[in-house]
mmCIF file as Biopython writes it, N, C-alpha, C and O atoms, coordinates in Angstrom:
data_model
#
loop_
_atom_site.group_PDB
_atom_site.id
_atom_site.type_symbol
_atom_site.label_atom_id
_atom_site.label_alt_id
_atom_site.label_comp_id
_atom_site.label_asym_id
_atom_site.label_entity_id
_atom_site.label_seq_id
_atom_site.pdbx_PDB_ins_code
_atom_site.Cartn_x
_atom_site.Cartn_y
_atom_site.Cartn_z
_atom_site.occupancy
_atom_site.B_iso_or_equiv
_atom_site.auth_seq_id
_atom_site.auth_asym_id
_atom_site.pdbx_PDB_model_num
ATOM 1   N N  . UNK A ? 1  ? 0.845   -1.180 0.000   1.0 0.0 1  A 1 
ATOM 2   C CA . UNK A ? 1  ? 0.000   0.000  0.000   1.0 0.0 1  A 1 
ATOM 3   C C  . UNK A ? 1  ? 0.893   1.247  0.000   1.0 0.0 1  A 1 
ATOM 4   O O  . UNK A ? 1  ? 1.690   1.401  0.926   1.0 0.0 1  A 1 
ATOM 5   N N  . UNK A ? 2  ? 0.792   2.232  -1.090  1.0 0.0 2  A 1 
ATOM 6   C CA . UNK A ? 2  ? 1.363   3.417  -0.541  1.0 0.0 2  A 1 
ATOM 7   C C  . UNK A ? 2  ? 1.039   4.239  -0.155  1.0 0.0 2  A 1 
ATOM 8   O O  . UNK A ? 2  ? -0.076  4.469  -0.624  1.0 0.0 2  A 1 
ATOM 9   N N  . UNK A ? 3  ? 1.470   5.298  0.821   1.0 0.0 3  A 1 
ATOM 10  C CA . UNK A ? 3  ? 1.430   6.225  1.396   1.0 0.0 3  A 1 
ATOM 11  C C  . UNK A ? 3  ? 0.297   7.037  0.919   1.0 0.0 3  A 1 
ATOM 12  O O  . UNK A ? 3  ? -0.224  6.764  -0.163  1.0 0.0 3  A 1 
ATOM 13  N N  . UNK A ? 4  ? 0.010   7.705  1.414   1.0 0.0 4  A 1 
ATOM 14  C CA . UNK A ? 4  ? -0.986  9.156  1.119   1.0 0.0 4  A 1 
ATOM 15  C C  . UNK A ? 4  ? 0.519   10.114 1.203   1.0 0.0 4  A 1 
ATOM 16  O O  . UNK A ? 4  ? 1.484   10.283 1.948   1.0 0.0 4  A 1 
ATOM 17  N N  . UNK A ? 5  ? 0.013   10.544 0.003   1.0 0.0 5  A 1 
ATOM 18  C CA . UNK A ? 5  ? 0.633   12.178 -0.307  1.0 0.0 5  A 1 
ATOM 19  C C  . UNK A ? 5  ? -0.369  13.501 0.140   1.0 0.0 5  A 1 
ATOM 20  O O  . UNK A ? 5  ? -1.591  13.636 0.079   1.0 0.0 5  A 1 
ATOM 21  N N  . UNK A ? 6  ? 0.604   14.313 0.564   1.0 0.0 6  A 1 
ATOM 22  C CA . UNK A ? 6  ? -0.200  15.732 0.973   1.0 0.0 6  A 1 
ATOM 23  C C  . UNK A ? 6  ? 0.539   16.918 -0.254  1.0 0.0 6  A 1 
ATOM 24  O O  . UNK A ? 6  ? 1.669   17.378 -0.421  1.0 0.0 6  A 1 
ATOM 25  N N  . UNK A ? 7  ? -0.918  17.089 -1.005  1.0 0.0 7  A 1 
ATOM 26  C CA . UNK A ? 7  ? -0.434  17.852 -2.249  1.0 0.0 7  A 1 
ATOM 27  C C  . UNK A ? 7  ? -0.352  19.485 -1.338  1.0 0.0 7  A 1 
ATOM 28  O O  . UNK A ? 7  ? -1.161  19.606 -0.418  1.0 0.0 7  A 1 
ATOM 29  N N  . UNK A ? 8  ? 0.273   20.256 -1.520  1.0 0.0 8  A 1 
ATOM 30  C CA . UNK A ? 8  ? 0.291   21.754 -1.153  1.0 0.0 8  A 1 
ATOM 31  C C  . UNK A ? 8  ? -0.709  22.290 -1.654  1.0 0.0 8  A 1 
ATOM 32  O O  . UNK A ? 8  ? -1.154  21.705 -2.642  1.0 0.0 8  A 1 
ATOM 33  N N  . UNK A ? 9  ? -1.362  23.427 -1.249  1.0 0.0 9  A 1 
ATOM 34  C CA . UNK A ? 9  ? -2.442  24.434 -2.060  1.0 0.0 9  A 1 
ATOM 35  C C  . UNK A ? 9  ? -2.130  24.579 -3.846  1.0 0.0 9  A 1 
ATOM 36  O O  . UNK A ? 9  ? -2.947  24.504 -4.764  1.0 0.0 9  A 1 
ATOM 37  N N  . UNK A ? 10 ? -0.611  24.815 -3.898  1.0 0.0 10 A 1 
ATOM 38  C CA . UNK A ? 10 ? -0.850  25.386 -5.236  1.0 0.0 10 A 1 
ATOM 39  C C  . UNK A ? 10 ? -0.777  24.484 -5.980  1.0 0.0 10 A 1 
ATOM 40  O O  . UNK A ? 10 ? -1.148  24.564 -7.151  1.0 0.0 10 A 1 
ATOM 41  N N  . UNK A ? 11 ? -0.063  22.978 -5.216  1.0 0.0 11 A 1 
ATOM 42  C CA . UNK A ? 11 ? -0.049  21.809 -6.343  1.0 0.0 11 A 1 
ATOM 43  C C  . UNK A ? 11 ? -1.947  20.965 -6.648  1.0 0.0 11 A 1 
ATOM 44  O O  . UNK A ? 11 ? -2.276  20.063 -7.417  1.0 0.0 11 A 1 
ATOM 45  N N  . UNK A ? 12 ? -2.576  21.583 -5.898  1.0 0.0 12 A 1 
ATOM 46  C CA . UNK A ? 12 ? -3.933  20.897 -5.794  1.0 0.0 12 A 1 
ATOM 47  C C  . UNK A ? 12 ? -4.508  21.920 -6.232  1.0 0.0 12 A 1 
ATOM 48  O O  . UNK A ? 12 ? -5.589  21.395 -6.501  1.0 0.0 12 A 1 
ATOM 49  N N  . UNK A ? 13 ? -4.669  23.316 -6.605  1.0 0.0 13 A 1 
ATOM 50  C CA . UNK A ? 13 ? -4.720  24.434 -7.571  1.0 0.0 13 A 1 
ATOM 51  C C  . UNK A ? 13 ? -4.634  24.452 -9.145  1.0 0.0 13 A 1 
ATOM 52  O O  . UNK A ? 13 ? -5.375  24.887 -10.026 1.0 0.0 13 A 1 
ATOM 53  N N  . UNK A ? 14 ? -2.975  23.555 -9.128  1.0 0.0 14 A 1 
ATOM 54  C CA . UNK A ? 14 ? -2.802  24.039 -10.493 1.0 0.0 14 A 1 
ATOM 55  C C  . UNK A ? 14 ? -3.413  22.387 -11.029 1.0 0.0 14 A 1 
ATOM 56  O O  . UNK A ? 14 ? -3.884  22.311 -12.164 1.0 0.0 14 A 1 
ATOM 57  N N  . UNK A ? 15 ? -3.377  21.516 -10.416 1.0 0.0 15 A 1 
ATOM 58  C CA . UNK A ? 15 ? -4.500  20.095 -10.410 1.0 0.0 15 A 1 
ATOM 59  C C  . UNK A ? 15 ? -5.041  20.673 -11.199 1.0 0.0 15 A 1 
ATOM 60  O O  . UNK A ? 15 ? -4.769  20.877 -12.383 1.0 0.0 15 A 1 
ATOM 61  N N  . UNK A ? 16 ? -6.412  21.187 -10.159 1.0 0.0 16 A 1 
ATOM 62  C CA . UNK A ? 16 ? -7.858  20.974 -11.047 1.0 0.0 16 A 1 
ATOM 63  C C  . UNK A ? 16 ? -8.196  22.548 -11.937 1.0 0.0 16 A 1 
ATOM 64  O O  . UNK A ? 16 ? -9.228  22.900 -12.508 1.0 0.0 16 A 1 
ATOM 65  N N  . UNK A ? 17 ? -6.891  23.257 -11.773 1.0 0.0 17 A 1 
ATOM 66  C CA . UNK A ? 17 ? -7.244  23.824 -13.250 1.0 0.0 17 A 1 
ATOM 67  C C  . UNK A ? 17 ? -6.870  23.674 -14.151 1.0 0.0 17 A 1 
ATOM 68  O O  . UNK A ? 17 ? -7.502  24.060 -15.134 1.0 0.0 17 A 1 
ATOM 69  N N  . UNK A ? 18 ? -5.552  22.984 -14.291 1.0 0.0 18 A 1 
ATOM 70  C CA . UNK A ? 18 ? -5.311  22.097 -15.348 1.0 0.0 18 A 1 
ATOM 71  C C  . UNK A ? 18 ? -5.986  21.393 -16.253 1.0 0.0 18 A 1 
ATOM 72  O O  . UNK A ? 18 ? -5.763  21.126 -17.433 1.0 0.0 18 A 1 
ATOM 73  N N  . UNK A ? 19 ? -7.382  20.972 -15.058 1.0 0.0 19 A 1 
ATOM 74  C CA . UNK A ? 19 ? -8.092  19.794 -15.622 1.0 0.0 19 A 1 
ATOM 75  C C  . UNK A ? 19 ? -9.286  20.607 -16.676 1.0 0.0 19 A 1 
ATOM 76  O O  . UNK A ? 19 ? -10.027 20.234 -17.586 1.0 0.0 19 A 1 
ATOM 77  N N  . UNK A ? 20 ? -8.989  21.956 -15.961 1.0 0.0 20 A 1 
ATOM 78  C CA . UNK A ? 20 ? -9.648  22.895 -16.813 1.0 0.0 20 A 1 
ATOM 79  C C  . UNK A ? 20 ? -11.275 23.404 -15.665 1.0 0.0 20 A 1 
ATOM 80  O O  . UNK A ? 20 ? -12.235 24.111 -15.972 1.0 0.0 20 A 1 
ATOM 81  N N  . UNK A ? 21 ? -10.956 22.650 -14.306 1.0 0.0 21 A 1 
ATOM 82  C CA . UNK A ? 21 ? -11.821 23.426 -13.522 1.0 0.0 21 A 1 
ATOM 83  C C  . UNK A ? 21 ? -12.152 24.588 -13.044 1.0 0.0 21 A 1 
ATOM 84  O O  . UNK A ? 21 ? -11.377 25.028 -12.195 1.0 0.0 21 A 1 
ATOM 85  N N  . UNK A ? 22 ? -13.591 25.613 -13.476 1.0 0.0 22 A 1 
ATOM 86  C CA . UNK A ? 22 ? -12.891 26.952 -12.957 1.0 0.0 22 A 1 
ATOM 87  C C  . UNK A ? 22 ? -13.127 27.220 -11.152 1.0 0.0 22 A 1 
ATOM 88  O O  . UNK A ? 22 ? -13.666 26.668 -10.192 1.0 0.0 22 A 1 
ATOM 89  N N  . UNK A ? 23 ? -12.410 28.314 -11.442 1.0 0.0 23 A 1 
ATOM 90  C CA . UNK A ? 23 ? -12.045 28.521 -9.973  1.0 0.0 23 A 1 
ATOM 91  C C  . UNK A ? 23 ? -12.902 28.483 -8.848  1.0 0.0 23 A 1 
ATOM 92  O O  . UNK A ? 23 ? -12.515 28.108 -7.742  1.0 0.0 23 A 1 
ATOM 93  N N  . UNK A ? 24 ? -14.201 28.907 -9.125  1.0 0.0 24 A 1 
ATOM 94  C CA . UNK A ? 24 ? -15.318 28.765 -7.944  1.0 0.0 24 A 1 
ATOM 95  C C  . UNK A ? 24 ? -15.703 27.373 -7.744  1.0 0.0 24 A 1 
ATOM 96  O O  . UNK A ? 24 ? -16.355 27.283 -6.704  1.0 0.0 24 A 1 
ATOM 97  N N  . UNK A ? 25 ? -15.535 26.112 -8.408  1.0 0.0 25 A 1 
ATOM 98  C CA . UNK A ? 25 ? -15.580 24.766 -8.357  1.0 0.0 25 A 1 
ATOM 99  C C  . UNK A ? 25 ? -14.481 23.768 -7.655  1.0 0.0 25 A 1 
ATOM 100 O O  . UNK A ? 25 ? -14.545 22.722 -7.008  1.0 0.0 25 A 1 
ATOM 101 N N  . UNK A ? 26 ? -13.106 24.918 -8.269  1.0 0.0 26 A 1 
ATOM 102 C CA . UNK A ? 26 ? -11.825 24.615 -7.192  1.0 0.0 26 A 1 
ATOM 103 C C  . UNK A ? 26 ? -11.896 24.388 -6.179  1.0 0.0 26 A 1 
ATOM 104 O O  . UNK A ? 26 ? -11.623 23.333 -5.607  1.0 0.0 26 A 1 
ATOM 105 N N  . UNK A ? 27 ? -12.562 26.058 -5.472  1.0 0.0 27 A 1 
ATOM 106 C CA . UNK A ? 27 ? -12.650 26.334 -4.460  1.0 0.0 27 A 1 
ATOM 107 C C  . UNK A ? 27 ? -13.367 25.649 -3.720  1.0 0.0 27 A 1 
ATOM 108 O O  . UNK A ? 27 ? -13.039 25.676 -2.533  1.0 0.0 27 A 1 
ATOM 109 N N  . UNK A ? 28 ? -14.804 24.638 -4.159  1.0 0.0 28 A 1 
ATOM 110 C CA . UNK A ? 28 ? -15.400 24.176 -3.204  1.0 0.0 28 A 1 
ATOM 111 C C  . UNK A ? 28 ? -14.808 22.874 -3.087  1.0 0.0 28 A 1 
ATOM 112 O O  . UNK A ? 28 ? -14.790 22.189 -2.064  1.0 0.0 28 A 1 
ATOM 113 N N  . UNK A ? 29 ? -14.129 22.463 -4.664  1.0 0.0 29 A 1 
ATOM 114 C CA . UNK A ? 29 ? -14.042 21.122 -4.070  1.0 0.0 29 A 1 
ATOM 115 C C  . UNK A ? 29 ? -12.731 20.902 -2.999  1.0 0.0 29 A 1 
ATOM 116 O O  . UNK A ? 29 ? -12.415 19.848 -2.449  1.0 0.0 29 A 1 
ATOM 117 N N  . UNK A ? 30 ? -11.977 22.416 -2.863  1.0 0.0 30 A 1 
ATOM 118 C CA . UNK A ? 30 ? -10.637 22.840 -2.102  1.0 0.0 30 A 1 
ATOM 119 C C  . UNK A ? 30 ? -11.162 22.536 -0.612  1.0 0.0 30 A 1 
ATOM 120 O O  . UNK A ? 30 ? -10.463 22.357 0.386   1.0 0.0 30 A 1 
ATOM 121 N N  . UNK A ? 31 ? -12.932 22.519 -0.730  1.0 0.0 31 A 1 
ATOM 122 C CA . UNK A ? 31 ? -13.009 23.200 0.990   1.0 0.0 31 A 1 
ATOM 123 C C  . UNK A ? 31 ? -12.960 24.143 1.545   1.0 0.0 31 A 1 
ATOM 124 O O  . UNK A ? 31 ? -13.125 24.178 2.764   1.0 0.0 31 A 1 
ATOM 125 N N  . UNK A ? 32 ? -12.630 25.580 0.552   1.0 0.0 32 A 1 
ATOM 126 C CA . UNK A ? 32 ? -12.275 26.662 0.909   1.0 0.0 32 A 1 
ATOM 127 C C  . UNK A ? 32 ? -13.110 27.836 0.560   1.0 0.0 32 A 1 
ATOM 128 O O  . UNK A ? 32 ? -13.076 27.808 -0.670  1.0 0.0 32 A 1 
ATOM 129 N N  . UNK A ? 33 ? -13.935 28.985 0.947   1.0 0.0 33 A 1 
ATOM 130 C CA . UNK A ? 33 ? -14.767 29.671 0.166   1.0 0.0 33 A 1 
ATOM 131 C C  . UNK A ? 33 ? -13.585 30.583 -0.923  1.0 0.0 33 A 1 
ATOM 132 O O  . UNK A ? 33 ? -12.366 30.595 -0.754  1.0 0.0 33 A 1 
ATOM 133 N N  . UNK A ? 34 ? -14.248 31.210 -1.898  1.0 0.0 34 A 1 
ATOM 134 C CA . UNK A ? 34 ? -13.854 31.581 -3.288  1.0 0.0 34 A 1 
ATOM 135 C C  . UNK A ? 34 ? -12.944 32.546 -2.983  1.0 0.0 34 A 1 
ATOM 136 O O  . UNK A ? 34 ? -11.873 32.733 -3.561  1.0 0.0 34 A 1 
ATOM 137 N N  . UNK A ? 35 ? -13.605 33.450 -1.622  1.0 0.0 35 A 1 
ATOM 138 C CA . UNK A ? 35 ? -12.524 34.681 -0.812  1.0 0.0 35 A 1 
ATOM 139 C C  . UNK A ? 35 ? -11.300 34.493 -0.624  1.0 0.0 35 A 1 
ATOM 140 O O  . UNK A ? 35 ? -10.430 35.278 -1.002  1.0 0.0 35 A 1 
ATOM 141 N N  . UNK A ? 36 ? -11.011 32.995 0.227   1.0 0.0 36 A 1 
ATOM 142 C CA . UNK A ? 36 ? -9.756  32.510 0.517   1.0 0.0 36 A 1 
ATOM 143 C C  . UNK A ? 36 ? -9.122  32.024 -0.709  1.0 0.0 36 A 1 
ATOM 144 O O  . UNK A ? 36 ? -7.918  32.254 -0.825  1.0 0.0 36 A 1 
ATOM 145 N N  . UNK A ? 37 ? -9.737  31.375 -1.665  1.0 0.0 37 A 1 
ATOM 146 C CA . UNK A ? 37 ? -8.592  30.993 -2.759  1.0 0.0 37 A 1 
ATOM 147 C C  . UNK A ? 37 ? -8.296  32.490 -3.951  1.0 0.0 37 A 1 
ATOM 148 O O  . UNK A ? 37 ? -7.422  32.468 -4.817  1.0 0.0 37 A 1 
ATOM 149 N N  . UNK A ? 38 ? -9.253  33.694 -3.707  1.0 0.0 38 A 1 
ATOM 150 C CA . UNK A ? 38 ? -8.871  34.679 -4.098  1.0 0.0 38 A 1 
ATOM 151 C C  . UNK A ? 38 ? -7.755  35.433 -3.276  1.0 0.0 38 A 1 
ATOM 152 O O  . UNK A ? 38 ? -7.163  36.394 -3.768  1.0 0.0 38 A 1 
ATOM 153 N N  . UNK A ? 39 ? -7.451  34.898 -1.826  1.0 0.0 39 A 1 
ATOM 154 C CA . UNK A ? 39 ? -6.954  35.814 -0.671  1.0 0.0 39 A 1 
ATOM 155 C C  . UNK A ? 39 ? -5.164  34.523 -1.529  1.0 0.0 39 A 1 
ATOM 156 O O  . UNK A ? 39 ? -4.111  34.984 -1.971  1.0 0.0 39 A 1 
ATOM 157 N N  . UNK A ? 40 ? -5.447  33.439 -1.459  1.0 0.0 40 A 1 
ATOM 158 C CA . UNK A ? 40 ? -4.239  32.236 -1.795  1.0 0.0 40 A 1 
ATOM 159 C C  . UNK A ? 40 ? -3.477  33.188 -2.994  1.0 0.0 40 A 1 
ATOM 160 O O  . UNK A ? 40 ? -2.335  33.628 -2.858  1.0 0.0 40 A 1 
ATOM 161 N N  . UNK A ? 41 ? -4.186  33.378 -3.985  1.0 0.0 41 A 1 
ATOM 162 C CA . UNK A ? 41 ? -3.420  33.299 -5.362  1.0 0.0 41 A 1 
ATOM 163 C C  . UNK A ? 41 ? -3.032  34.522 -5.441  1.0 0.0 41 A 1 
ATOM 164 O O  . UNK A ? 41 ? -2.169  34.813 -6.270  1.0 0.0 41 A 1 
ATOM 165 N N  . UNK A ? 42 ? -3.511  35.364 -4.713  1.0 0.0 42 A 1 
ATOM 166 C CA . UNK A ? 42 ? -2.800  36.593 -4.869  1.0 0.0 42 A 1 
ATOM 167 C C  . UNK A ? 42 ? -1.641  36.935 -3.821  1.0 0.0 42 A 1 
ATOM 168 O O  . UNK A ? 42 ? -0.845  37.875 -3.796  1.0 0.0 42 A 1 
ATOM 169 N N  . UNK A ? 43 ? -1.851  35.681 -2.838  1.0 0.0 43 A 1 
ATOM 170 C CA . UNK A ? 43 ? -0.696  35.896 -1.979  1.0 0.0 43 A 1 
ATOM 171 C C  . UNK A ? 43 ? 0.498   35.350 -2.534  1.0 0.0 43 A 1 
ATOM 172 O O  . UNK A ? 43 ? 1.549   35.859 -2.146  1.0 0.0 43 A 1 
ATOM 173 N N  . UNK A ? 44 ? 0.585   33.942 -3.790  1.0 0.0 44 A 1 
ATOM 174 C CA . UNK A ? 44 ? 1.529   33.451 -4.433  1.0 0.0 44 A 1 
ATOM 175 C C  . UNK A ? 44 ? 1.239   34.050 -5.968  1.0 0.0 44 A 1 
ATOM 176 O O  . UNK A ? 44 ? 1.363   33.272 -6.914  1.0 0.0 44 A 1 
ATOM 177 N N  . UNK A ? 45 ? 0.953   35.077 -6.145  1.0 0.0 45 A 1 
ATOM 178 C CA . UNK A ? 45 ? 1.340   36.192 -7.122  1.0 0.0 45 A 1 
ATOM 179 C C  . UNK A ? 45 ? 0.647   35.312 -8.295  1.0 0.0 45 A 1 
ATOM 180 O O  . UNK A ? 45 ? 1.164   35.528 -9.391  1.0 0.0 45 A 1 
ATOM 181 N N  . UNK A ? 46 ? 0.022   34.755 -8.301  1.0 0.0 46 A 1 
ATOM 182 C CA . UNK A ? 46 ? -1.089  33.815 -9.242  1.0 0.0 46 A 1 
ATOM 183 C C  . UNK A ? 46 ? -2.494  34.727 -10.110 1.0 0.0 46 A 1 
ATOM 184 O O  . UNK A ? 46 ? -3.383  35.100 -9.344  1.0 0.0 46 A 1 
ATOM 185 N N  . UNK A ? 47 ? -2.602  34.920 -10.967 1.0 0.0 47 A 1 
ATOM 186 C CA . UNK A ? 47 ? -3.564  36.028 -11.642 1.0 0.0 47 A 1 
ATOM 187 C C  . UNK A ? 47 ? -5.412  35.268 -10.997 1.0 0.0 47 A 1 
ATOM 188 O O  . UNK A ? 47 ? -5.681  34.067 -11.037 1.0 0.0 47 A 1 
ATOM 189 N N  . UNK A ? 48 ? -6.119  36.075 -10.616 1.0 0.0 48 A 1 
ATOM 190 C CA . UNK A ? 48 ? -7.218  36.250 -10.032 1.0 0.0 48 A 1 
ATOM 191 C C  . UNK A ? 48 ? -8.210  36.846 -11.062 1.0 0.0 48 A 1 
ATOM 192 O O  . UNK A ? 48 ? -8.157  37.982 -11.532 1.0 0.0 48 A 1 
ATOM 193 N N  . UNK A ? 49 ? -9.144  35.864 -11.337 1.0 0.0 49 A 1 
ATOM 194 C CA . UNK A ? 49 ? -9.928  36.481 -12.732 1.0 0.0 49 A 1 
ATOM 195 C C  . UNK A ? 49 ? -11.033 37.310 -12.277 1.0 0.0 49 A 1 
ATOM 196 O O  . UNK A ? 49 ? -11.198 37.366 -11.059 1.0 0.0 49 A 1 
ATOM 197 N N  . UNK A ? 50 ? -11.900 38.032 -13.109 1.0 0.0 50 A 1 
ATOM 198 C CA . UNK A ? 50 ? -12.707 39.020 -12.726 1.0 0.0 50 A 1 
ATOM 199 C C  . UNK A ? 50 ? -14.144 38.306 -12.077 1.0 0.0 50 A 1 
ATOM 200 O O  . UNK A ? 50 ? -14.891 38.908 -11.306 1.0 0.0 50 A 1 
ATOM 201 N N  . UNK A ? 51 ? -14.322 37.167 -12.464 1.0 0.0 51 A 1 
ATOM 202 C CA . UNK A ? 51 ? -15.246 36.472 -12.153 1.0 0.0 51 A 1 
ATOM 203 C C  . UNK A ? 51 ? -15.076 35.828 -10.267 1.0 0.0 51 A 1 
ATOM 204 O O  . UNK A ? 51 ? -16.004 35.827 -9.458  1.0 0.0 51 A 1 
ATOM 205 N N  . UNK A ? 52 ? -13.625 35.341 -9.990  1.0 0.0 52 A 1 
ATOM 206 C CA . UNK A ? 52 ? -13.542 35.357 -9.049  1.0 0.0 52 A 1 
ATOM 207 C C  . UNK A ? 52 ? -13.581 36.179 -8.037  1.0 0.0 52 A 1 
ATOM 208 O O  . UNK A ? 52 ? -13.715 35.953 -6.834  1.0 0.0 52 A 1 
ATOM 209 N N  . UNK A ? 53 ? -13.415 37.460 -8.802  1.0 0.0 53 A 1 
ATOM 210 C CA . UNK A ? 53 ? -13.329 38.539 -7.708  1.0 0.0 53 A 1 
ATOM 211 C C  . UNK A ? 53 ? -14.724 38.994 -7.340  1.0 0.0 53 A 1 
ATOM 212 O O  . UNK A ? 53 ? -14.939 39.662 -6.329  1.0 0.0 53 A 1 
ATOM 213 N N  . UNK A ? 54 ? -15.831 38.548 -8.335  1.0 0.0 54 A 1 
ATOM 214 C CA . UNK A ? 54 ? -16.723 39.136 -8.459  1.0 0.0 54 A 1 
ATOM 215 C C  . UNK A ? 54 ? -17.830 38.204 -7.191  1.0 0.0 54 A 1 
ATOM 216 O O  . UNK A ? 54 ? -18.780 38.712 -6.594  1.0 0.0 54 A 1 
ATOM 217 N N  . UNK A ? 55 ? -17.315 36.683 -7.047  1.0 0.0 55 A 1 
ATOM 218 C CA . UNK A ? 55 ? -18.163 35.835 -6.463  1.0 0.0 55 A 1 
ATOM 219 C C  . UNK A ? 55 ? -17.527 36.293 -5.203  1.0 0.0 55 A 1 
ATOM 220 O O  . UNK A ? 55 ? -18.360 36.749 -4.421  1.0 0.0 55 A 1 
ATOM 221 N N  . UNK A ? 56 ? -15.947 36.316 -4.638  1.0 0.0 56 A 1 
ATOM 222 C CA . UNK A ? 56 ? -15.345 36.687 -3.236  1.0 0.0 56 A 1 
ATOM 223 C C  . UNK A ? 56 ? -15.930 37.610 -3.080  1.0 0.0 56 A 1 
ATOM 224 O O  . UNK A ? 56 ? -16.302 37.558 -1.908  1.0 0.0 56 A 1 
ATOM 225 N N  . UNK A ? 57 ? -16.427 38.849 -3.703  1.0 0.0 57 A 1 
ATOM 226 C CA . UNK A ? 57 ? -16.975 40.647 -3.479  1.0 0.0 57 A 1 
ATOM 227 C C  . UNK A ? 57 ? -18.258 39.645 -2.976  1.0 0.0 57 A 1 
ATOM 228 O O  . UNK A ? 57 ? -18.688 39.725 -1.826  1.0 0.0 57 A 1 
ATOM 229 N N  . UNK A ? 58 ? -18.709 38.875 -3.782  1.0 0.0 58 A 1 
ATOM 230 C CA . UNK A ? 58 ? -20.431 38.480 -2.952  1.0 0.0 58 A 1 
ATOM 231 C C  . UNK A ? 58 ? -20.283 38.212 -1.567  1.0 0.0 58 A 1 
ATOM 232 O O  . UNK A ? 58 ? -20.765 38.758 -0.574  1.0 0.0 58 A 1 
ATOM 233 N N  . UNK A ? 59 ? -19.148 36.799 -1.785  1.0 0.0 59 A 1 
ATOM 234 C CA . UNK A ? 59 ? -19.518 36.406 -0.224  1.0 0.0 59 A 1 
ATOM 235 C C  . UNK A ? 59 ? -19.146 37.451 0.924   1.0 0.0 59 A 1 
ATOM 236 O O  . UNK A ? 59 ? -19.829 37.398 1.947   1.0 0.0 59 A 1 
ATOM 237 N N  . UNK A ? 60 ? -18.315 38.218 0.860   1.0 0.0 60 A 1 
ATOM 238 C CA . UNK A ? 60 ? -18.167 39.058 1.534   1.0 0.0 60 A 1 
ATOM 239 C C  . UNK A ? 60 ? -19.288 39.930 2.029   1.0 0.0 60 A 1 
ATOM 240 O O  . UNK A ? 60 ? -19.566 39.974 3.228   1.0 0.0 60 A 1 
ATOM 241 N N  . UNK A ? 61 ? -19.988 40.682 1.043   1.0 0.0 61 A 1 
ATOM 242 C CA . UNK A ? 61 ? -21.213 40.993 1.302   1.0 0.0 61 A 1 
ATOM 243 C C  . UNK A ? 61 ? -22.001 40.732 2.491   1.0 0.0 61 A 1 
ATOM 244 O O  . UNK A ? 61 ? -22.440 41.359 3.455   1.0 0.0 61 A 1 
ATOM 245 N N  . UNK A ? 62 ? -22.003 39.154 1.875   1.0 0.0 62 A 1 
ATOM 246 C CA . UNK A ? 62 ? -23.127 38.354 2.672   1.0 0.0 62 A 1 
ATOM 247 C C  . UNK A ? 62 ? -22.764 37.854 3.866   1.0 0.0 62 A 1 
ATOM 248 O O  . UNK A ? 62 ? -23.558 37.111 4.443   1.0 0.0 62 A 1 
ATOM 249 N N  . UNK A ? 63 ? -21.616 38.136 4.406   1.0 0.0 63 A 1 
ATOM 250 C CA . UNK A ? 63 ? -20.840 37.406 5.838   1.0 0.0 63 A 1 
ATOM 251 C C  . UNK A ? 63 ? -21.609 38.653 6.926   1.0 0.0 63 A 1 
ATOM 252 O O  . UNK A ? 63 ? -21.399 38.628 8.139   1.0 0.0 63 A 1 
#
């Protein structure tokens, strides 16, 4: 049996967009709301699309 691997944020990031997942789908299947993986990618200098910014501006709102 092998091990479980622990992928990092950006290696489980660039995963499922690779796979061509967009980012608000990332994010849930990350576990993470859309805010935090907008708060992630801009902390590792990663481009943040307008759409994401637009769903993080919601939840924010709504907190």
């Amino acid at each position: 049996m092998m091990p479980a691997t622990t992928l990092s944020f950006l290696e489980r990031y660039d995963e499922l967009h690779g796979l061509g997942v967009p980012d608000w789908q990332a994010a849930k299947r990350m576990g993470i709301t859309c805010s935090s993986l907008e708060r992630q990618l801009e902390r590792y200098g990663r481009p943040v699309s307008e759409l994401l910014r637009d769903i993080a501006r919601e939840e924010r709102e709504h907190d």
